[in-house]
C-alpha positions as CSV (number, residue, x, y, z in Angstrom):
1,X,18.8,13.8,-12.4
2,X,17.5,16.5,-9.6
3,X,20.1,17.3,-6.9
4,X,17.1,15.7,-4.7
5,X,17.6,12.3,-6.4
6,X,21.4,12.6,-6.9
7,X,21.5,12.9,-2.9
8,X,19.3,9.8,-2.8
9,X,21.9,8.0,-5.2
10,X,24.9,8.6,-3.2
11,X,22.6,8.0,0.1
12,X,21.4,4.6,-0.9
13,X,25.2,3.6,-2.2
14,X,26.6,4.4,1.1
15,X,28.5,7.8,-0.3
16,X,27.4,10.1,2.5
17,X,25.3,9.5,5.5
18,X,23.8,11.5,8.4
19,X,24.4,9.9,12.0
20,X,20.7,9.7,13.2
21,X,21.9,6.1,15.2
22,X,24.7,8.4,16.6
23,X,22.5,11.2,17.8
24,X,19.3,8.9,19.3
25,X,19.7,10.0,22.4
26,X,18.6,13.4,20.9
27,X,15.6,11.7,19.2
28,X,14.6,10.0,22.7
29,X,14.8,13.0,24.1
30,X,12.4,14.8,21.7
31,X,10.0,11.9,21.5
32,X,9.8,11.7,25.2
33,X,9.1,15.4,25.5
34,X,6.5,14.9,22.8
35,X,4.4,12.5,24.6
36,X,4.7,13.8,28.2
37,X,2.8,16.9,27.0
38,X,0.5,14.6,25.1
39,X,-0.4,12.7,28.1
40,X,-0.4,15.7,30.1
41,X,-3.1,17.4,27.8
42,X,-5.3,14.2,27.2
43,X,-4.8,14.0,31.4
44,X,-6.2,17.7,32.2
45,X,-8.1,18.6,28.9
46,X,-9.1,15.2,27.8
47,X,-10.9,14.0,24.7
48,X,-13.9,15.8,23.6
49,X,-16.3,12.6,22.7
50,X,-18.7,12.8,20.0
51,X,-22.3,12.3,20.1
52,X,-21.8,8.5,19.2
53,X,-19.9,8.2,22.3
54,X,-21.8,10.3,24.6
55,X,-24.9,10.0,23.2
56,X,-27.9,12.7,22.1
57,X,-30.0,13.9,19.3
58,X,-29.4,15.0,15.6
59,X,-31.7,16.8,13.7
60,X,-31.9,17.4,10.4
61,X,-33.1,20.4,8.1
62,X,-34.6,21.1,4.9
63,X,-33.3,23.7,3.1
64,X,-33.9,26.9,4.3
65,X,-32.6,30.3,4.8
66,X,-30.7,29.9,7.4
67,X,-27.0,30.1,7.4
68,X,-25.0,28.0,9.8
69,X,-24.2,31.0,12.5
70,X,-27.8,31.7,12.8
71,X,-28.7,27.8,13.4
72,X,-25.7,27.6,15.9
73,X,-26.8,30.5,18.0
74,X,-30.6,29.1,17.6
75,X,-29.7,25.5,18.8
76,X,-27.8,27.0,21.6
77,X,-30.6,29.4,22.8
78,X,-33.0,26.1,22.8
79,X,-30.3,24.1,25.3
80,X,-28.0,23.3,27.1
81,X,-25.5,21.7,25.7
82,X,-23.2,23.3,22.6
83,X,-24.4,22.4,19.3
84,X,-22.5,21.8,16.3
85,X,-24.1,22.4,13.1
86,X,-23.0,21.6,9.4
87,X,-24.4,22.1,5.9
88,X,-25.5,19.6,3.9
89,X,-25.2,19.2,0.5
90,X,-29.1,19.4,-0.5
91,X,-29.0,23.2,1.0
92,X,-30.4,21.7,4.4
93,X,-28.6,21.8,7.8
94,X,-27.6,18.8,10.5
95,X,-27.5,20.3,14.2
96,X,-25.9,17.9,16.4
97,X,-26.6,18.4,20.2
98,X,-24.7,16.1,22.7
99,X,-27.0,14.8,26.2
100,X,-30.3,15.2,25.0
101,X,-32.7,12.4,26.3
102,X,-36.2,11.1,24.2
103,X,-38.2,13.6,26.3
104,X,-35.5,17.0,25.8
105,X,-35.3,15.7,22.4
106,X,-39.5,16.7,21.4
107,X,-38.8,19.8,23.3
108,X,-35.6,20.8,21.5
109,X,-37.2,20.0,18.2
110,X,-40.3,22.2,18.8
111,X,-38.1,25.0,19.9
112,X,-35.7,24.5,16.8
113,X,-38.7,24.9,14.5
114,X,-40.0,28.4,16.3
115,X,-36.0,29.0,16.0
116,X,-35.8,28.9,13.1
117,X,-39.0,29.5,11.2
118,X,-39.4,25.8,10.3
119,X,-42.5,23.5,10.3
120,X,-41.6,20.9,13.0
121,X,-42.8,17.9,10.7
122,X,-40.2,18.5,8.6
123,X,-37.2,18.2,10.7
124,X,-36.1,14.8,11.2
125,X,-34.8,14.0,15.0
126,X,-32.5,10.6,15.3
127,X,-31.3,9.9,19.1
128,X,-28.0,8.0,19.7
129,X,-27.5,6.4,22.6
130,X,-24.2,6.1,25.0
131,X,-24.4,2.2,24.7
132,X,-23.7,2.0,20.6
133,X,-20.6,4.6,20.9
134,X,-19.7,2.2,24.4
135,X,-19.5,-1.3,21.4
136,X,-17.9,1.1,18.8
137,X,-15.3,1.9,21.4
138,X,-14.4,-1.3,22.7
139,X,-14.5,-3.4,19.0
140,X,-11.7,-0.4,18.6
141,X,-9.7,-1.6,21.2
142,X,-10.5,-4.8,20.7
143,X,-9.1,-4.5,16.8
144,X,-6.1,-2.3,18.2
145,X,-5.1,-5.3,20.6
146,X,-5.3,-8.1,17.9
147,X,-3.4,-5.8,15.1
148,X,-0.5,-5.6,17.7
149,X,-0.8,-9.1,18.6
150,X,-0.1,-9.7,15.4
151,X,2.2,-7.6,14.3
152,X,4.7,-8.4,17.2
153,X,4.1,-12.3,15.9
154,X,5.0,-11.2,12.0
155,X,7.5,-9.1,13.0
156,X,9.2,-11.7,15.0
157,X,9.3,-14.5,12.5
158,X,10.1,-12.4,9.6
159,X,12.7,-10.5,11.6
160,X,13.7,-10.9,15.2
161,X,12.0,-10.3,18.4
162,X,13.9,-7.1,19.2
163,X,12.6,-5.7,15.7
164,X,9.2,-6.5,17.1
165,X,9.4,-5.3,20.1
166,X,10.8,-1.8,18.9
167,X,8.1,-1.5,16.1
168,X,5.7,-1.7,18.8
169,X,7.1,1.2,21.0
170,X,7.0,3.2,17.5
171,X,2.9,2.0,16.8
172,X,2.4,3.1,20.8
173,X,4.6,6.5,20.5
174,X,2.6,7.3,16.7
175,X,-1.3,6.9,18.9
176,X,-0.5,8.4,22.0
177,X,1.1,11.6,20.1
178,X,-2.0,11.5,17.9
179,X,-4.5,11.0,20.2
180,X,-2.6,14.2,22.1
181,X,-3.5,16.7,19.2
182,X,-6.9,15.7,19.3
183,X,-6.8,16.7,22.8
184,X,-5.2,19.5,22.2
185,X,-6.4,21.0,19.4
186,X,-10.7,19.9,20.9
187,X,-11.3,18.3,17.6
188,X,-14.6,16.6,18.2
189,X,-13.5,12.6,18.8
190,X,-16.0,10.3,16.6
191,X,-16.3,7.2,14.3
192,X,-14.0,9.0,11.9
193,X,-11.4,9.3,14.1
194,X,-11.3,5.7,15.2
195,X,-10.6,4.5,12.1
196,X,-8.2,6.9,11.1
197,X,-6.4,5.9,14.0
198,X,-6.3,2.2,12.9
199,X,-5.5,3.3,9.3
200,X,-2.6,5.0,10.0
201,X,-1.2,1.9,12.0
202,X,-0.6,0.4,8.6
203,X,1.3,3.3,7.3
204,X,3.3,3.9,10.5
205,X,4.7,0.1,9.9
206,X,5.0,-0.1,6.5
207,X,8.3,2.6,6.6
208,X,9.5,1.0,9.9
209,X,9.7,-2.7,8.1
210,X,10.8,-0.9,4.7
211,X,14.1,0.5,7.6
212,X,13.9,-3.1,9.1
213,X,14.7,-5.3,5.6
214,X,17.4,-2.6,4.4
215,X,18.8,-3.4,8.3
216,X,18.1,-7.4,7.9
217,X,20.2,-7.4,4.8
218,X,22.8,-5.3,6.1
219,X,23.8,-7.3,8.5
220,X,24.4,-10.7,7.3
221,X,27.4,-11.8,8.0
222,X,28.5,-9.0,10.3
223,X,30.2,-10.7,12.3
224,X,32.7,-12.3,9.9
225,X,34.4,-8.1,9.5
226,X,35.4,-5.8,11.4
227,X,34.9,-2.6,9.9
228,X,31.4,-1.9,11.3
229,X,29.6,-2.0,14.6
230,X,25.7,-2.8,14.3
231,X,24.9,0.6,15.2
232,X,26.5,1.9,12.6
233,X,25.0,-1.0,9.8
234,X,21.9,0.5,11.1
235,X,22.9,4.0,10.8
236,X,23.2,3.3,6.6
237,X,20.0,1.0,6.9
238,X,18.4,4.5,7.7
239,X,20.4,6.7,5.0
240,X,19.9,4.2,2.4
241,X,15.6,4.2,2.5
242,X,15.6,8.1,3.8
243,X,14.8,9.6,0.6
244,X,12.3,6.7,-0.2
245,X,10.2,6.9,3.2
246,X,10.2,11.0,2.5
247,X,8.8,10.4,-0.9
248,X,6.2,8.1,0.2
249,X,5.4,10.2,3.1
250,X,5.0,13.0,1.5
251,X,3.1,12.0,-1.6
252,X,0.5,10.2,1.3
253,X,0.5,13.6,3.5
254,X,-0.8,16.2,0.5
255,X,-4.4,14.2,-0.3
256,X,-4.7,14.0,3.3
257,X,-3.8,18.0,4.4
258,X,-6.3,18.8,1.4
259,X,-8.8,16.4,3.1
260,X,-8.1,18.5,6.6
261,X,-7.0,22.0,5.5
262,X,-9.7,22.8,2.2
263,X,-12.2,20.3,3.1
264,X,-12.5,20.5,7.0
265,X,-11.2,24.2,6.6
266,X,-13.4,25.5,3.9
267,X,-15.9,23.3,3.4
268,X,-16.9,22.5,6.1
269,X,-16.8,18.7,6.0
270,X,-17.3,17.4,9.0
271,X,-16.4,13.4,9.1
272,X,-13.5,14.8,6.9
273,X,-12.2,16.8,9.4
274,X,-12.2,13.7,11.9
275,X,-10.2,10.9,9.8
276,X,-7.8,13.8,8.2
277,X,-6.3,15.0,11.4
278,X,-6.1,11.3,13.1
279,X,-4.2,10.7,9.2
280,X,-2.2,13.6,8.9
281,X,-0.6,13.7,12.5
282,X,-0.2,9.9,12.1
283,X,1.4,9.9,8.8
284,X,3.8,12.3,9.9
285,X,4.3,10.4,13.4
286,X,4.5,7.4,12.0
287,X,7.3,8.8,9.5
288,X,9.4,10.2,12.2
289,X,9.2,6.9,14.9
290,X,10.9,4.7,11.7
291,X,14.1,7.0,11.6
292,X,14.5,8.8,14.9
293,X,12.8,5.8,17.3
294,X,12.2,2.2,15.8
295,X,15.5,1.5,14.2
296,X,17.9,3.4,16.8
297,X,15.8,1.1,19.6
298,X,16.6,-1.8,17.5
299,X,20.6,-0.7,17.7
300,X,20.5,-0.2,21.3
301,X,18.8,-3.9,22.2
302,X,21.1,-5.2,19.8
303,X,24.5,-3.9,20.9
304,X,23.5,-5.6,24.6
305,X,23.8,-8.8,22.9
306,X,27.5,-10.5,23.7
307,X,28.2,-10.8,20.1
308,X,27.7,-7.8,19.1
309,X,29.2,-6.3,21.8
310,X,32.7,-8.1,21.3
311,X,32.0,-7.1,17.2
312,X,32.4,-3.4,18.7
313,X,35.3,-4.1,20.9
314,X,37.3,-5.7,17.8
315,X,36.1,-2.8,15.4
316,X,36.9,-0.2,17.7
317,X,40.3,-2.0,19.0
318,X,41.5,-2.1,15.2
319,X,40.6,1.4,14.6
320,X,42.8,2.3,17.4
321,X,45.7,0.7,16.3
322,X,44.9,1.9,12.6
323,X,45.0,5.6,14.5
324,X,47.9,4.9,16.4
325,X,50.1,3.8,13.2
326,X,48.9,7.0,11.6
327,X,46.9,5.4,8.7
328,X,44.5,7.5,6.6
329,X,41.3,6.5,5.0
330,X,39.8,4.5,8.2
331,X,36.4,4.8,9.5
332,X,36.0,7.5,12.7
333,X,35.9,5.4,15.7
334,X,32.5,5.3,17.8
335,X,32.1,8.5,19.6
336,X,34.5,10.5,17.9
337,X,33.5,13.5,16.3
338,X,32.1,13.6,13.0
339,X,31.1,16.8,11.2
340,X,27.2,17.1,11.6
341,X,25.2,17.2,8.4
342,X,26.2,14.9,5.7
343,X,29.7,12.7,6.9
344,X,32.0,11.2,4.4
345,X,32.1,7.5,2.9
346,X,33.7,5.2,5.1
347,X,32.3,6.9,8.0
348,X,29.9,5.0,10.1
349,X,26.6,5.7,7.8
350,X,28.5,5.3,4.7
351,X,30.6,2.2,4.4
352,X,29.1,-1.1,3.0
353,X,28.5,-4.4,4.8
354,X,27.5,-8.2,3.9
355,X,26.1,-8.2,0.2
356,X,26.9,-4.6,-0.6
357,X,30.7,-5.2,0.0
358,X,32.0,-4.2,-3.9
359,X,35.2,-3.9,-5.8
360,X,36.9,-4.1,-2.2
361,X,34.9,-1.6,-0.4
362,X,35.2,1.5,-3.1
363,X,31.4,3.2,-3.1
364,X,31.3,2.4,-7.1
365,X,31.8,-0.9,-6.8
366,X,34.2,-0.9,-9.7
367,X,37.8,-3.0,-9.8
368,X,40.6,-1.4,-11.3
């Protein structure tokens, strides 16, 4: 077995552990930071709306001798607005220029065609207007608003409301981050992009619920001992489906970055480009939220509730008095310091709760 796996053995038995629940404060911090200067960008920069949102004119090429740096500065020498231009597969080009009304549209066509030594009867000239990118836009958000809906619903009957409620933040955290590169970055915003944006809603919640039924398991019975505090069930929840949500991630994120990086990058693939980046950033958002945001969240509404909280007083009160006789071999009450990195078994990520609990606690599970 690789040392990669072997880690993921020992993580998934409880045998080491990294405090992420411990350090969310850290995480909240980072997230918070993240989004402020995505707000702040999509605030002062804003979203640079394709032509099926703004409307305007595409024409299309046979093929010629014309390379695509020639047709760019020819389009933009016939108007106003800046063009973008991509080669198509048959050797011809599509110049797309955003604003352009039914009468600028003849004008810009005739001018393309002098341009770029082209008879004007054979470039083809398709107008979009505002109103179809307006529909577009608001069957989006319409489809966003039920998916949430519905996910909140799910996620409440097949979990518990605070579950819900914090795989909701994550899903709003994931789009607002992703929507902030766009901005950022002045990736062109178009059809693509909207449904990468409600494709990667699916994989941002599919790790978070993988975290959430590790966690839902976990905790039966947690109440009935008093070795753990829920934060610290959570904390294993984490360690123990860590290696499988990198796995996945990663194995989603390299057909996507070859989507964005050699066909956006080098090829020149325009729709491509659009559904990689809203993919890629999401993929790797939505990754992130299920560790560092949606489970500790779930940890902190859950240590409010009066159970829970007088679970922590009893695990933390028999701690002390296991300290104060001197014992070894107890868990490291909450808020002590514990070695950053990888901590021991029987530390807060590593012991074993509920169904786990085998051959009295021991991370093999065997009986002497």
């Amino acid at each position: 077995m690789s040392r990669f796996g072997n880690l993921g053995a020992r993580l998934y038995q409880g045998e080491v552990g990294y405090d992420f629940v411990g350090k969310r404060m850290l995480w909240y911090g980072v997230s918070i930071l993240i989004t402020i200067t995505a707000i702040v960008a999509l605030a002062v920069q804003g979203l640079n709306m394709g032509i099926e949102f703004k409307g305007g004119a595409v024409f299309t090429t046979p093929k010629a001798d014309v390379s695509v740096s020639q047709a760019t500065e020819a389009a933009g020498s016939v108007s106003e607005h800046i063009p973008i231009v991509q080669e198509l597969g048959t050797g011809g080009l599509r110049i797309q220029i955003s604003g352009v009304d039914t009468a600028e549209a003849d004008r810009v066509q005739k001018d393309l065609a002098q341009e770029l030594n082209i008879p004007a009867d054979q470039i083809n000239a398709d107008l979009v207007g505002p109103s179809w990118g307006e529909q577009i836009a608001n069957k989006a958000w319409t489809g966003l608003a039920v998916f949430m809906l519905l996910v909140v619903v799910y996620l409440a009957i097949a979990f518990e409301w605070r579950m819900a409620v914090a795989a909701l933040i994550a899903l709003i955290h994931d789009i607002t981050i992703t929507v902030g590169i766009y901005s950022l970055v002045g990736f062109e915003v178009t059809v693509g992009t909207v449904i990468g944006l409600l494709t990667i809603l699916g994989y941002s919640l599919y790790d978070t619920v993988v975290v959430f039924d590790s966690l839902k398991e976990g905790q039966k019975d947690i109440t009935k001992q008093t070795r753990l505090t829920y934060s610290e069930v959570a904390n294993r929840s984490i360690n123990s489906t860590l290696v499988r949500s990198i796995n996945t991630t990663v194995v989603a994120l390299l057909p996507v970055a070859g989507l964005l990086f050699i066909g956006g990058g080098f090829l020149g693939a325009g729709m491509l480009n659009d559904i990689s980046l809203s993919l890629f950033v999401g993929l790797a958002a939505g990754a992130y939220s299920s560790i560092f945001i949606a489970t500790p969240l779930v940890a902190d509404l859950k240590e409010r509730d009066p159970q829970m909280k007088a679970l922590k007083k009893r695990v933390l009160a028999k701690r002390a008095a296991a300290n104060a006789k001197g014992e070894d071999g107890q868990e490291p009450a909450d808020g002590q310091d514990v070695p950053d990195g990888v901590t021991p078994a029987g530390a807060a990520a590593g012991a074993v709760v509920g169904p786990r609990n085998r051959g009295r606690g021991r991370p093999t599970g065997r009986r002497r």
